[in-house]
Each structure stands twice: as structure tokens, then as C-alpha cells.
C-alpha positions in Angstrom: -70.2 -45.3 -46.8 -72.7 -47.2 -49.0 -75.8 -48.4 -46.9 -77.3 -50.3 -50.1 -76.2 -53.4 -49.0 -76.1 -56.6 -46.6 -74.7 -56.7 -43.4 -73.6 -53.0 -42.9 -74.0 -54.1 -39.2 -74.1 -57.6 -37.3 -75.8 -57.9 -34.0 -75.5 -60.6 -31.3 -78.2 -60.7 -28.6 -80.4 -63.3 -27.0 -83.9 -63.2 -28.4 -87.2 -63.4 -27.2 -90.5 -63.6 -28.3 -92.4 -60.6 -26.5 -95.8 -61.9 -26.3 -98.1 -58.9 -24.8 -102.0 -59.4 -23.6 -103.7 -57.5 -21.4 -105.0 -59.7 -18.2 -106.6 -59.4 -14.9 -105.5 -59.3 -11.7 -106.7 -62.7 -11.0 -104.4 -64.1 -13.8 -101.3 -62.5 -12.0 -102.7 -63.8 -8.7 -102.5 -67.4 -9.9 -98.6 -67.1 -10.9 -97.8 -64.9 -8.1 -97.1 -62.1 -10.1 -96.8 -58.1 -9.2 -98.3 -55.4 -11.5 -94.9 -54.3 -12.4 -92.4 -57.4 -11.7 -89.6 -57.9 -13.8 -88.6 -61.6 -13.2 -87.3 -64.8 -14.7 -90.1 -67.6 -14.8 -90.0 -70.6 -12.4 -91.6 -73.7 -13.1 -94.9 -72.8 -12.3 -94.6 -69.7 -14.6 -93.4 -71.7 -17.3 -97.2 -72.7 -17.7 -98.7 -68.9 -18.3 -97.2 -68.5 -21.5 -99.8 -71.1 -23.2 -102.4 -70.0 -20.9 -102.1 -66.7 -21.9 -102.6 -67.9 -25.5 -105.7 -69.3 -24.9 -107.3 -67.1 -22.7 -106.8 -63.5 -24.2 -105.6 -61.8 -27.2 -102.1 -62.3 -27.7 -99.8 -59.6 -29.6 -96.2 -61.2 -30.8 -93.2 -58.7 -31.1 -89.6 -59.8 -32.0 -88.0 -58.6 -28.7 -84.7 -59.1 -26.7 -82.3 -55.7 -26.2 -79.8 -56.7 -29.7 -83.1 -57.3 -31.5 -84.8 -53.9 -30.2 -81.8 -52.2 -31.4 -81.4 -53.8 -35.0 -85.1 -53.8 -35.6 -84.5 -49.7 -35.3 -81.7 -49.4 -37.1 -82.5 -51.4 -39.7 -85.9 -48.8 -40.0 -83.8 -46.1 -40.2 -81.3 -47.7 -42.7 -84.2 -49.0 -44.8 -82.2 -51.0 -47.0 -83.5 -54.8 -47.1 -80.8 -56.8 -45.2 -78.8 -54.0 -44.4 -78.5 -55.5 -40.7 -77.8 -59.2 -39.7 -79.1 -60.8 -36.2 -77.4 -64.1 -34.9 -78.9 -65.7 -31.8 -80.2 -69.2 -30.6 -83.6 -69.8 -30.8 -85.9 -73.6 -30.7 -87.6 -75.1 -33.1 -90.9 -74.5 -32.3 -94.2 -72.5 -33.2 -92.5 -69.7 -31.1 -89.5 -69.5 -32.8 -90.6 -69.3 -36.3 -93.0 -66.5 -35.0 -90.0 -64.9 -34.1 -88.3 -65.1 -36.8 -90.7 -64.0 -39.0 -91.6 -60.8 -37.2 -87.9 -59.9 -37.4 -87.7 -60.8 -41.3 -90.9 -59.0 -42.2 -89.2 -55.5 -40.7 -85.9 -56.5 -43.0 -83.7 -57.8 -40.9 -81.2 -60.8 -42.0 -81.9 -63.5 -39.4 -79.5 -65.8 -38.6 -80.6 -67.6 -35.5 -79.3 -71.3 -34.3 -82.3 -73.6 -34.0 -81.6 -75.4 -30.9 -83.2 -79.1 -31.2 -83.9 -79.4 -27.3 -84.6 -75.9 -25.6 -87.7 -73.6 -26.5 -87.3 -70.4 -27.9 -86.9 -67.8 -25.0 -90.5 -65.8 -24.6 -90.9 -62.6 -22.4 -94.6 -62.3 -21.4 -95.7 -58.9 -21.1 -98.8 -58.7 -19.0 -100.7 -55.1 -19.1 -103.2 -54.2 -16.2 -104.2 -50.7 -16.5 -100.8 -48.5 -16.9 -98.9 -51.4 -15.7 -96.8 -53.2 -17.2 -95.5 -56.9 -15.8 -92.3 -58.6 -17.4 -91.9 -62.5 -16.9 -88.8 -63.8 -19.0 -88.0 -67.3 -19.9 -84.7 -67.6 -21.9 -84.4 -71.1 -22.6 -82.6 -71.3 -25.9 -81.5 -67.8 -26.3 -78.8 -68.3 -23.8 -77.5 -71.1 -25.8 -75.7 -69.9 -28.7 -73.0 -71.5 -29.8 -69.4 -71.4 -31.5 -70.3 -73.5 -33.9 -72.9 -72.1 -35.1 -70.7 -69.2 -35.4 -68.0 -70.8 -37.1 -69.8 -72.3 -39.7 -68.4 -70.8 -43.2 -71.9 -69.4 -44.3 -72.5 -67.4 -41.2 -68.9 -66.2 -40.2 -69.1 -64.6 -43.9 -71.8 -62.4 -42.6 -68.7 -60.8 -39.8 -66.3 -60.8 -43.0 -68.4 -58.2 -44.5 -69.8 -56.5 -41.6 -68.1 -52.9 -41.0 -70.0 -52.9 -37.3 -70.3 -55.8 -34.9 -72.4 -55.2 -31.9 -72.4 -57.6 -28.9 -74.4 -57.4 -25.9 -73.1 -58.1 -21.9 -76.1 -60.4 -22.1 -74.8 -62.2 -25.5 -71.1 -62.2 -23.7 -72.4 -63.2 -20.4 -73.5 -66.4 -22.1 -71.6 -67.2 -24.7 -68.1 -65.6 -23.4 -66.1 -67.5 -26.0 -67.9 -66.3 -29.0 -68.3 -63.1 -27.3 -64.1 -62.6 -27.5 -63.8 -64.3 -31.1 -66.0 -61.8 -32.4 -64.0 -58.9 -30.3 -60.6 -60.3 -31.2 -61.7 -60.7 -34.9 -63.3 -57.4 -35.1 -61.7 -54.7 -32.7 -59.2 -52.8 -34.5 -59.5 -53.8 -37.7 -59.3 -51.4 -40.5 -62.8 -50.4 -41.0 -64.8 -52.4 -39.0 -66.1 -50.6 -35.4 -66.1 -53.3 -32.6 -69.6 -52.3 -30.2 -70.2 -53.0 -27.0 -73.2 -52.7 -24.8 -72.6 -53.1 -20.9 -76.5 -54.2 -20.6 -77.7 -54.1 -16.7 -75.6 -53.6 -13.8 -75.5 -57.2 -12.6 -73.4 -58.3 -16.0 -70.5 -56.0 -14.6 -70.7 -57.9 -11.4 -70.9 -61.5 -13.1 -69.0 -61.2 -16.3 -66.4 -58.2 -14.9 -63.4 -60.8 -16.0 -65.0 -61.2 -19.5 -65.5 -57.6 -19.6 -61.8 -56.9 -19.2 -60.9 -59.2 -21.9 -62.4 -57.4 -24.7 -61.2 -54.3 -23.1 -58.6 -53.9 -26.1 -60.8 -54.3 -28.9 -63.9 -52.1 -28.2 -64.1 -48.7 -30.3 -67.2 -47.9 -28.6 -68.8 -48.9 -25.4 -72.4 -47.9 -24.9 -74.6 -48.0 -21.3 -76.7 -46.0 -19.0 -76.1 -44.2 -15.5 -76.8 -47.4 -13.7 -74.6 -49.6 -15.8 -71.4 -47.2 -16.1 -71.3 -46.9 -12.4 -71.1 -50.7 -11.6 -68.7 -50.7 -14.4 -66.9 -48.2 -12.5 -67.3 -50.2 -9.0 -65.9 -53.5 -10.6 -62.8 -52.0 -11.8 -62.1 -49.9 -8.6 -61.1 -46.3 -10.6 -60.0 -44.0 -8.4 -62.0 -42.3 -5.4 -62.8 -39.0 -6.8 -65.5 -40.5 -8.8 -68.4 -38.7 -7.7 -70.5 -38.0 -10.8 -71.1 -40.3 -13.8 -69.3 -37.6 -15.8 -66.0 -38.2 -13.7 -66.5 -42.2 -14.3 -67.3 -41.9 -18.2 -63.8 -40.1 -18.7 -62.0 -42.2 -15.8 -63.7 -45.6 -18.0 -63.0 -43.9 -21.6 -59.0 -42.8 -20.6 -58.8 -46.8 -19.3 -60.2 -48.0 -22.3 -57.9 -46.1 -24.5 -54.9 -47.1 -22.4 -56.0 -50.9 -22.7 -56.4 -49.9 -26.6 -53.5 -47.8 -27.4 -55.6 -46.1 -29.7 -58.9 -43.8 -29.4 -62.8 -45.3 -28.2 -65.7 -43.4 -27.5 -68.3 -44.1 -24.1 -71.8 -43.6 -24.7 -73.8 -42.9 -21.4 -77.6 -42.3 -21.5 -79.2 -40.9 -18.1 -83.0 -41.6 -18.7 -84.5 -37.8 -19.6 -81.1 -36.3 -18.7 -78.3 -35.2 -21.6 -76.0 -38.1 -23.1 -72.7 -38.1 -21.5 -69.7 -39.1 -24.3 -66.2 -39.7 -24.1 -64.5 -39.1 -27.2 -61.1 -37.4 -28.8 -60.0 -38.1 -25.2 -62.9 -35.0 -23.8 -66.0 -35.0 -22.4 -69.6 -33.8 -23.7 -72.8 -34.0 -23.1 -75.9 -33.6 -25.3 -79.5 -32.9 -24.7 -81.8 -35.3 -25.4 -85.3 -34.8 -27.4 -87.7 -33.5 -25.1 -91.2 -35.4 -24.9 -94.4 -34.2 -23.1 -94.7 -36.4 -20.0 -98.5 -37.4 -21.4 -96.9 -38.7 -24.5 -94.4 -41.2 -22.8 -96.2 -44.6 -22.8 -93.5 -47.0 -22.2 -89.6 -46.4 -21.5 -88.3 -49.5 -21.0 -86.4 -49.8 -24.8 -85.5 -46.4 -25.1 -81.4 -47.4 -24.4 -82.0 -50.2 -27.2 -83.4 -47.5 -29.7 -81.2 -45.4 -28.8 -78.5 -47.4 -30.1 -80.5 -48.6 -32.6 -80.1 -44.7 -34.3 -76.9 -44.1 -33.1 -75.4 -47.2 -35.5 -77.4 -46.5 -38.0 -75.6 -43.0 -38.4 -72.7 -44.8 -37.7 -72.8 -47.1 -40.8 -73.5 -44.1 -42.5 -70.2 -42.4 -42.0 -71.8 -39.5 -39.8 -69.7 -37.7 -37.1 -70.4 -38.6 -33.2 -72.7 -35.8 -32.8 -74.8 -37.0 -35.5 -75.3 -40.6 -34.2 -76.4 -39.4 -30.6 -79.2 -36.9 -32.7 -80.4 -40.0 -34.3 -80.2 -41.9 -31.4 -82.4 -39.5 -29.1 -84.3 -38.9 -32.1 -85.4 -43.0 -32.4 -85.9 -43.1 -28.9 -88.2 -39.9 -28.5 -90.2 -42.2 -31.1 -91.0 -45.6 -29.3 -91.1 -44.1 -26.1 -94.5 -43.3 -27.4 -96.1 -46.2 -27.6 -95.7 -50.1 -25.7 -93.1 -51.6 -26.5 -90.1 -51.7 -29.5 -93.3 -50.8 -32.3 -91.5 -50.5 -35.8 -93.6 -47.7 -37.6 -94.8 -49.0 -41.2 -94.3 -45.1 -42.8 -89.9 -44.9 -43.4 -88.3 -42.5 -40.7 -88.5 -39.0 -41.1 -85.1 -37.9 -39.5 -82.2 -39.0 -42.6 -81.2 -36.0 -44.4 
């Protein structure tokens, strides 16, 4: 395939701004925040994002799981534009931060400024090796179809030979979410992606799930995620290893298809489990020393940030899960989704 060119693959996400700052204990304290919480920010919360700015030295990285993932892929493809990000942001300071950290790594930004809601932020507050997440999604969750629909952005899926959608990006904008499956899923060279997210989207959006059943060519999610999946739709008993539920998901999938798909299940430091030409196999991923891991929590995004990057490529299965261990081993090194300045080593 040729890579030289614009929008080899189209992401939709919800984006934040990751704004990072080392704090005390005492600036937790007055939010009632834990060292390592992972929440959603009430009212009161709302206020440390500004306080944070003005109290400590703030570090600004184009976050959100579809943005982690294009941000990597588009490093390994290297071509300017070669991947396209659509998501709702506001129109604030925030949100052309945002987009400008995306832009300056390549990527072909496409967001909807929405004229009421701020752009979504994630705080991350460091104390010593821990590591506190405090979300506020605001406008991210409020893409719309017509945005979508508008002639100059639904060019950018015209052209695109990979579409990749989120369960976050379905769970909130569910009719968008199944245009862009129906429209792309099973077309002649286009690959229809889909990334199950967190467990509680297979509990919420199950029904949207099963809609796009037909169209997805390859479905991507961890240990955690597959096995909700695999709750949800009530597969058979005999299920006792997340082996047994990636083929039991992958057969299903192909049945709702009539045609091949492939699974893609990551299991933290354990080998990749993939469904594909109807078998099972599993590949090991790239070992790092335990005192080189600084922070795991994007390793599934760049993971699949390498693994479509291949993918656009024309590479075999085998291939994109190399890549993909092989971009995760990377920014499981250091705090966060850090795009290296040097081009990747690992494309020949």
C-alpha cells in the first residue's frame, strides 16, 4: 500500500487535554483526591484544573485513548497527515492547546468546536510514583452527525482505507458510531476497527455493540474487556480462559459477518491472544526490565497505535502485533503517551 499520503487511517475518540504537574498531598487533600484515583470530576473538582495552572508547572499532552493510538501510529508512519482525528472539542485556550499538540506530531485534526462545553481535560497529578487521574469530558462526549456529515470532513472516510472507532466514541455518539461501521465494514479495501475500551462500555453500550457486529474486520481489547464482552453476550459455559472466549467472540463475529475478522486481545505482560483464519494464536510480547517500566496505563492504545500502522502498510497479522508490542515496550518507559522527536527505529 502507499503510506505517502493523507488519511491512510481515520480515528474517532473523545479527546482530552492531559495536563500533568507534580503536586502535594495537600493539593489532593483539598479536592478529595487519592494518590492513585482514577475518577470523573464533580463540581468542586472542576476548579483544580485552573488551580493547577497557577500553582505549579503544568505539562500539556494531546491525550484521550483514539488520540494515544494515532499520535503512535502516525510516528511510526511518519508521513505528514498520514492519519486523521475527528472529535468534539470547545473553543477555548484548552482546545487550541490541544489541537496544536496533536498537529505539531502530524496528525490531521479534524475536531468539532463546540460553542458551549469546554474542551475535556484529564489532570494528571504526580506524588512520588503515583500517579492520580481526574477526567472532565465536557465537549468530547459531544460529537456530532453533523459535523460528520459535512462534505469536507466525510471526504476524509472516502479516502480512508482504515476507520477506527472507540466503545468510548460509540458509547457517545452511537449514531455516528454505526454510520461510520455501516459505511465502512466490508467494503472493498477499507478495514472497519473496533476497540471495546473498558469493561463498563460492554455493560452500557452491549445493544450498540451488537449492531456493528456485522461490519467489524477487527476487534481489538484486553483481558478485562473481552471477558465482559463475553458476559454480555452469554457464550456458552465452557468459557473458562480468555483463549476459549477470544475464539467463542471471533467464530460469533464471523457468523454475524459471513466473512473472516480477526480479535486482538492484550493481557498486560502476558502473550497477545488472536483470532484469525478462524484459529487461535498467541504471541509474546517484548520483554521490559521491571525498573524500566514507568507508566503502563497507554500501553493498549500504543499498542494499537503499531498494530495499524503495519496494517496501512499491507503487512501480515503477525507483523502488526510485532509493531504493536514493539510501540508499546516504548512508552511504557516513560509518563504518559511521549511521542519521541528521533523517527522509530522498528520499519524495515
Amino acid at each position: 500500500m502507499d503510506v505517502l499520503r493523507q488519511d491512510i487511517i481515520v480515528s474517532f475518540g473523545i479527546p482530552l487535554l492531559d495536563m500533568s504537574a507534580t503536586v502535594d498531598t495537600q493539593f489532593l487533600n483539598k479536592y478529595k483526591l487519592g494518590a492513585n484515583d482514577s475518577v470523573q470530576a464533580n463540581k468542586i473538582q472542576s476548579a483544580l484544573y485552573d488551580d493547577a495552572v497557577n500553582t505549579y508547572e503544568v505539562t500539556y499532552v494531546a491525550g484521550g485513548a483514539a488520540q494515544n493510538t494515532i499520535r503512535v501510529a502516525q510516528w511510526l508512519l511518519g508521513a505528514p497527515k498520514a492519519t486523521t482525528l475527528f472529535g468534539c472539542i470547545g473553543k477555548d485556550k484548552f482546545g487550541d492547546i490541544l489541537q496544536g499538540k496533536a498537529e505539531q506530531e502530524g496528525v490531521c485534526v479534524c475536531y468539532e468546536r463546540h460553542k458551549e462545553l469546554a474542551t475535556g481535560r484529564c489532570a494528571v497529578l504526580i506524588t512520588d510514583n503515583n500517579r492520580c487521574l481526574c477526567a472532565e469530558f465536557a465537549a468530547a462526549k459531544a460529537y456530532s452527525m453533523n459535523h460528520l456529515q459535512q462534505p469536507e470532513n466525510w471526504q476524509h472516510i472516502v479516502q480512508a482505507q482504515i476507520i477506527y472507532v472507540t466503545g468510548y466514541f460509540l458509547h457517545s455518539s452511537p449514531d455516528c458510531g454505526k454510520l461510520l461501521a455501516e459505511s465502512s465494514g466490508n467494503k472493498e479495501g477499507k478495514k472497519f476497527c473496533f476497540n471495546l475500551s473498558a469493561p463498563y462500555i460492554c455493560l452500557e453500550a452491549m445493544d450498540r455493540i451488537k449492531e456493528i457486529f456485522p461490519y467489524i474486520d477487527i476487534l481489538f481489547g484486553n483481558e478485562a474487556e473481552v471477558k465482559a464482552l463475553e458476559k454480555e453476550l452469554q457464550l456458552k459455559n465452557d468459557c473458562n480462559t480468555t483463549q476459549e472466549i477470544v475464539f467463542q467472540v471471533g467464530q460469533l463475529l464471523e457468523k454475524q459477518r459471513g466473512k473472516p475478522c480477526t480479535v486482538v486481545i492484550t493481557q498486560g505482560n502476558k502473550s497477545t491472544v488472536v483470532y484469525h483464519d478462524s484459529k487461535l494464536t498467541e504471541y509474546p510480547v517484548v520483554a521490559v526490565p521491571p525498573a524500566c517500566i514507568v507508566d503502563t496505563c497507554g500501553a493498549g492504545d500504543a499498542f494499537v497505535g503499531g498494530f495499524l500502522a503495519k496494517l496501512a502498510c499491507g503487512k501480515d497479522i503477525a507483523e502488526c502485533i510485532r509493531c504493536g508490542h514493539y510501540a508499546a515496550s516504548k512508552m511504557i518507559q516513560c509518563q504518559g503517551i511521549q511521542i519521541p522527536k528521533e523517527k522509530a527505529d522498528f520499519w524495515t
